[in-house]
N, C-alpha and C positions, 0 to 999 in steps of 0.2 A: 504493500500500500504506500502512496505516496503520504508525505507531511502535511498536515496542513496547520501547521506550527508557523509565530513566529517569532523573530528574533528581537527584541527592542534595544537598538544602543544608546546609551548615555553617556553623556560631558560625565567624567571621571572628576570634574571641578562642580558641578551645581548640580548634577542627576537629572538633570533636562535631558528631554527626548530629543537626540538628533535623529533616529529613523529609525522607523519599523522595517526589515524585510524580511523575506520570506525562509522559514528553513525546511529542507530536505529532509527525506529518510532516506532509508535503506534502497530502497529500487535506484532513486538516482545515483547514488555512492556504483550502485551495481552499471547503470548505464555509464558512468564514467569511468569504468574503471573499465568494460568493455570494450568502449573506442580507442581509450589509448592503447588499451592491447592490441586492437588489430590495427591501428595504423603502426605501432612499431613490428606486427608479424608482418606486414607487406612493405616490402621495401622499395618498390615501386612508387608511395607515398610521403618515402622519405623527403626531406627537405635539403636540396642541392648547398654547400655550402654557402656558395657568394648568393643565394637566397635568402639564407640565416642573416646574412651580415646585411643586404640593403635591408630588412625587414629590421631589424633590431637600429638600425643607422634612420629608419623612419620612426621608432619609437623616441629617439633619443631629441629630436625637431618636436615631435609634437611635447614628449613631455617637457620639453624648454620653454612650451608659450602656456604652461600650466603650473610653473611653478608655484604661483602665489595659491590657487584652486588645489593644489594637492598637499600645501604646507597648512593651509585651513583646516583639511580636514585629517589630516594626521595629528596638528594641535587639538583638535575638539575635541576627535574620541579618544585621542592616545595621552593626552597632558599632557607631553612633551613643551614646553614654552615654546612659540611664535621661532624665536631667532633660533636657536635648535633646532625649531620641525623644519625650516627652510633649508638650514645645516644640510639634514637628513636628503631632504628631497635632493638638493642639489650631489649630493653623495649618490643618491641612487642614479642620479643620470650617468655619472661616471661606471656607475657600477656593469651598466647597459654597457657604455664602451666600451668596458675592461674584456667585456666575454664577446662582443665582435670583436676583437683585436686579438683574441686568443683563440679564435675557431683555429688561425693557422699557425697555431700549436699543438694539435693535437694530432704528434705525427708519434709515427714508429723509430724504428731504426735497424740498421743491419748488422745481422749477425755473424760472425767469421763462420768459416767454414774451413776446411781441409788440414787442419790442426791436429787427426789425427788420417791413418788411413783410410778409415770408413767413413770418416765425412768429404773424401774428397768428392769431386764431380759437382758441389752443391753451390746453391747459392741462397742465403736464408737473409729474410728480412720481418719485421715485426708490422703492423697498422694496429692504431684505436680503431674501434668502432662502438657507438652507442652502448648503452650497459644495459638498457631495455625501459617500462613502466617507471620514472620516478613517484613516490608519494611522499608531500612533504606538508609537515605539520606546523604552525610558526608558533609565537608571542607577538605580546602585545605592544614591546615596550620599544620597539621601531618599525611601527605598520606599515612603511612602505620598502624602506632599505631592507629589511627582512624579507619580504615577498620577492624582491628581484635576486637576493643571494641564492632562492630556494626554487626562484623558477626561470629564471634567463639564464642562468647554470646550466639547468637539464636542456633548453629551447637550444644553447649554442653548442651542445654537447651532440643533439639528434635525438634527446629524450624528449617521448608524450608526458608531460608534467601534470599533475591533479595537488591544486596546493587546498589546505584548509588552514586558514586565520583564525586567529585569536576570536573567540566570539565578542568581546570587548571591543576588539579593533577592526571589524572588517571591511569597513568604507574603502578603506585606502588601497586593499588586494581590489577591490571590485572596481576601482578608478582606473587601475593600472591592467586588470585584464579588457576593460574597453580601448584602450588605449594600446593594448596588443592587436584586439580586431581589428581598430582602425590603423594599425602598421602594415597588415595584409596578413596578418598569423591564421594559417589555414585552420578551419577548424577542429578542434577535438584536441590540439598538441600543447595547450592550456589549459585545465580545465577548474573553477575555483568551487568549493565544497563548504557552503556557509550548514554545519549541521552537529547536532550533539554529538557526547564521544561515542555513544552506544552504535548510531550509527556512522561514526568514523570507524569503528574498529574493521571494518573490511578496508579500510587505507592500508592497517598496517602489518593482516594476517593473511592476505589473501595471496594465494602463488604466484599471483599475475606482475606482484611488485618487486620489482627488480634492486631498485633502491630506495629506502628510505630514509628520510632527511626530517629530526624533531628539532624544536628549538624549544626549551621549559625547563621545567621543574624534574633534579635527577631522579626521585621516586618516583614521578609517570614515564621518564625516560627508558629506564633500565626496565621498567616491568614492562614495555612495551616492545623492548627489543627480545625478552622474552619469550612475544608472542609470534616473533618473525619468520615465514617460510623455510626452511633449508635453503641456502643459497644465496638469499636476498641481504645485500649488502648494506652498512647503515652510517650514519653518520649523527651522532647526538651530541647537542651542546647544551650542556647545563650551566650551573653558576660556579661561583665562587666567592671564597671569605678574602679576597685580594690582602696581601702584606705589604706594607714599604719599612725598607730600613735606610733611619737617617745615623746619619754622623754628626761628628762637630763639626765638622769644617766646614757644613753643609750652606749656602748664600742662603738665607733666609729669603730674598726678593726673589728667588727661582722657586722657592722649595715652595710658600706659603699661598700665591695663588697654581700651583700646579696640583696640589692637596686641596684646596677649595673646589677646583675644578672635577676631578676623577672623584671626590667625596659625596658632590652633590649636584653634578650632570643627572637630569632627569630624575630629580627626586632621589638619585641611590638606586634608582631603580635599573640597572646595568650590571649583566653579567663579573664582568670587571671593576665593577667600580671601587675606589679606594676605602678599606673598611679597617685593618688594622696596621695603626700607624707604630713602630719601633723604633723610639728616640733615643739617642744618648743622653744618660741620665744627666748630664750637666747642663743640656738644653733643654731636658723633654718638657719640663710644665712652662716656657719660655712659649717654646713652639705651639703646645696646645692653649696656651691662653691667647696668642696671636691668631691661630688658627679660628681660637670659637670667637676673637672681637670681629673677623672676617665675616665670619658664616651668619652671626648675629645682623649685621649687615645686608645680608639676601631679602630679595623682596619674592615674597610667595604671594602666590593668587592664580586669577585665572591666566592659563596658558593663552589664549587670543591677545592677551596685554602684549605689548611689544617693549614695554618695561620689564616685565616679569623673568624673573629668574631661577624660581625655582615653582615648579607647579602641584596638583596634588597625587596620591596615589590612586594606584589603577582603579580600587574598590574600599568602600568606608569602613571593608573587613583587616584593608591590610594597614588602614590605621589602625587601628582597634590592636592590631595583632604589634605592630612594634611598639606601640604605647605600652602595650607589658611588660614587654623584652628591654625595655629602657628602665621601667618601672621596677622589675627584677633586679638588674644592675645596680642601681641606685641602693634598693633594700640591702643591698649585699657588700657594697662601700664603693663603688663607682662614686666619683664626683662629677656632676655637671658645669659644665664651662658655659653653655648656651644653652637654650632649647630645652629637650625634655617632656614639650608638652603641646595635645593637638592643636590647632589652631580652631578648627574645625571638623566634621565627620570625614571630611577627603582629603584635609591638610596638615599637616606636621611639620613642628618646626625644625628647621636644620641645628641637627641636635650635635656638641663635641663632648664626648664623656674620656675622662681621664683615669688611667688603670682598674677600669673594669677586674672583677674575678675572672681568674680562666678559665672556668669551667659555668661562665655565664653563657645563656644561650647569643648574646651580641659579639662574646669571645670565639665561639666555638660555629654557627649557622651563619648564613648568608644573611642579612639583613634587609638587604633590598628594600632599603627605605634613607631616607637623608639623615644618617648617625653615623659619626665617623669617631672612632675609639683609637686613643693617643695611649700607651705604655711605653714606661722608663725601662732602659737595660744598662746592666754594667757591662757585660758581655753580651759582646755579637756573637759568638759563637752560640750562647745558649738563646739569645732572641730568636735565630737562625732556624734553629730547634724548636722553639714554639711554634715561630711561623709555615714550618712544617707539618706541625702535630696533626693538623686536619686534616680527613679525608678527600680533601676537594682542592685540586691544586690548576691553576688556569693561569691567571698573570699574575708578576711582582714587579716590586720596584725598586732601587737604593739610589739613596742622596747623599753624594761624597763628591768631592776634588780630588781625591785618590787614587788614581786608576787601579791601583793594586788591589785597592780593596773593594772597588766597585767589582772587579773583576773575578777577586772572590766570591763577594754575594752573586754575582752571575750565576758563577760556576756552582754552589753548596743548596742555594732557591730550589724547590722544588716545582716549577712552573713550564708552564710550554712558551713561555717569554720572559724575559727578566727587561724593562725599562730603565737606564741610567738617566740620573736626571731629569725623570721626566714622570707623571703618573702613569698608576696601571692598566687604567681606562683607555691609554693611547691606541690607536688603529687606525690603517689603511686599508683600503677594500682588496689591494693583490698582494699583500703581507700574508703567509700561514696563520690562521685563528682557530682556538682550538682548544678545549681542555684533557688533561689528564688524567688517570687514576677514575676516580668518580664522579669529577667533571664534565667527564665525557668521552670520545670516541671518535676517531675522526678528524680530517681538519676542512676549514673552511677557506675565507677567502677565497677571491673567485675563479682565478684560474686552477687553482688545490683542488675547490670545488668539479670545477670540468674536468677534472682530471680523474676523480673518484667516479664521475659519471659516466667513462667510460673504461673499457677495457683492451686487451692485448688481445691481438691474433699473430700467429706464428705461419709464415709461409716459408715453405723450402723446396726448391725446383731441383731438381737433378736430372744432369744432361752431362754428356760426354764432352759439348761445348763449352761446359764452362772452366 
């Protein structure tokens, strides 16, 4: 039976109705997931390369005269502040380039041959080709630059793509897949899936799916990868409790807005974003009391402000939920520098709490929310070690003038990046992204990404000519 459900999204700032649409069940999940099958079994239907690229080279014109119309409505329903969401959008257009400009990369290479006597005669060379059905699942917390990591990926790879958005966020997939038909994207090799998880789960269990691609929370991650085909290849990006380790020698005018920044981009709400800070004890309450007269400074409110600079969280639940998690800290001997307390049902203030316990839930989980926890260390070695301790390891950072010792912390970090200088939240869209351990699986970034989307064939000709 089809849905006759529907969807209602809300400003994540006032809970106003930005729009009803409709959501799916099961039969449609079923018809989409049929047509990308059979346009990737007929290869007749395939899409010619320098097709990909004028198609994606037209996407990339139109979304240039839509920028302000798609920074709107990524601010609305996503929070992200005004100057941010343009950020984003303008990031996504690049992101389009990055994957036409990388179609002709996606080559082989040749093999030696006659190395021993029984490979003589040969001549062996390697090709990508498509990896089959993508199915990709996103978040909320970048509506549009997430959609194009998850589906211009598989489109300039030669994958049938079927993406499901965030129910929170999904204006901005549904902007962007208009926006492919009017590129000339033949139909069926996009397909978007606005529907509950019940009937999402043929996304991500069904044989037909070749690869799957999550972007969320590690508990729906890992149990979903679980549930995956034999064969079917995955890529999951969860969070992370992000470290930085400062030094003394550290320039406080680099260190204190690059920690305001990675702390409290998008509410905190970022995979990476800067959550525990490792000060030398001769600076650390210096640094965290500079830090929170900063953050005390942020102007919160609504995301449409083009003032606004820090906006609210995705749902009035997940204030609720770090106003505990602060509240706990606090009961337990956390000091507050700033903040501490909601502003509102959807806003929270950018909170600096100073040595937390370590075995508080703000020391130990992902916080994903605007709270950034400063702890004093005599030893690097043993901060090192804490900032270890958890099971979720993705990006860090270190604030030094030392190369030696930056280059330690590189090297000892437990991370799939280590940042000098610089926060953890840094990124480029053709950089590897990615976390490790229980972070995740896989890596991103876009040509990484086309790259997981497709696969090796092995050719080997043997002739007496050669």
């Amino acid at each position: 039976m089809k849905s006759n459900a529907t969807l209602k999204v809300l400003s994540p700032f006032d809970l106003s109705l930005i729009k009803e649409i409709p959501l799916v069940g099961k039969e449609e999940v079923e018809k989409a997931l049929s047509t990308a099958y059979r346009l990737f079994q007929n290869q007749s239907e395939w899409i010619p390369a320098h097709e990909k690229i004028a198609i994606l080279e037209r996407v990339i014109e139109i979304m240039k005269t839509r920028v302000e119309e798609l920074t709107k409505t990524a601010a609305q329903e996503g929070g992200k502040p005004y100057v941010d969401s343009k950020v984003e959008v303008l990031r996504a257009i690049n992101g389009v380039k990055l994957a036409a400009e990388h179609i002709s990369q996606l080559k082989g290479e040749q093999i030696p041959m006659g190395l021993t006597k029984s490979s003589e005669n040969r001549l062996a060379f390697t090709t990508r080709e498509p990896i089959g059905v993508v199915s990709s699942i996103s978040a909320f917390n970048h509506p549009l630059n997430l959609i194009i990591h998850q589906t211009v990926t598989a489109i300039a790879a030669g994958c049938p793509v079927i993406i499901k958005p965030a129910l929170t966020t999904p204006l901005s997939c549904l902007a962007f897949m208009e926006i492919l038909k009017e590129a000339g994207l033949p139909e069926g090799w996009c397909q978007a899936i606005i529907c509950e998880n019940e009937a999402a789960e043929k996304l991500v269990v069904d044989e037909r799916v070749n690869y799957f691609s999550f972007i969320g929370s590690a508990k729906v991650g890992w149990y979903l990868r679980s549930k995956l085909s034999p064969g079917t290849r995955c890529a999951l990006e969860h969070g992370g409790a992000a470290p930085v380790i400062v030094e003394k020698d550290v320039d406080f005018n680099e260190l204190l807005p690059s920690l305001l920044k990675g702390g409290f981009y998008h509410a905190g709400q970022v995979c990476v974003s800067v959550q525990r800070v490792f000060v030398r004890e001769s600076i650390a309450k210096d640094v965290a009391n500079k830090l929170a007269k900063a953050a005390s400074k942020l102007i919160v409110g609504d995301p449409l402000n083009d003032q606004t600079e820090v906006g609210p969280l995705i749902l009035p639940r997940e204030v609720d939920r770090v106003e505990q998690w602060v509240n706990e800290a606090v009961a337990a001997g956390a000091e507050v520098l700033c903040g501490g307390k909601r502003i509102s049902d959807t806003c929270y203030e950018p909170t600096v709490l100073f040595n937390p316990p370590a075995d508080a839930k703000v020391s130990t989980l992902e916080i994903f929310g605007p709270v950034v926890c400063v702890y004093s260390y005599s030893d690097r070695e043993k901060a090192i070690e804490v900032a270890n301790s958890l099971d979720v390891h993705f990006q860090a950072s270190v604030f030094t003038k030392n190369l030696d010792v930056a280059l330690d912390c590189v090297k000892k970090l437990n991370a799939t990046a280590v940042m000098v200088n610089d926060h953890t939240a840094f990124r480029v869209d053709w950089m590897p992204f990615g976390g490790r351990d229980a972070s995740g699986i896989g890596m991103g970034g876009i040509p990484y990404t086309m790259h997981e989307m497709t696969r090796e064939k092995l050719m080997v000709i043997k002739s007496n000519l050669i």
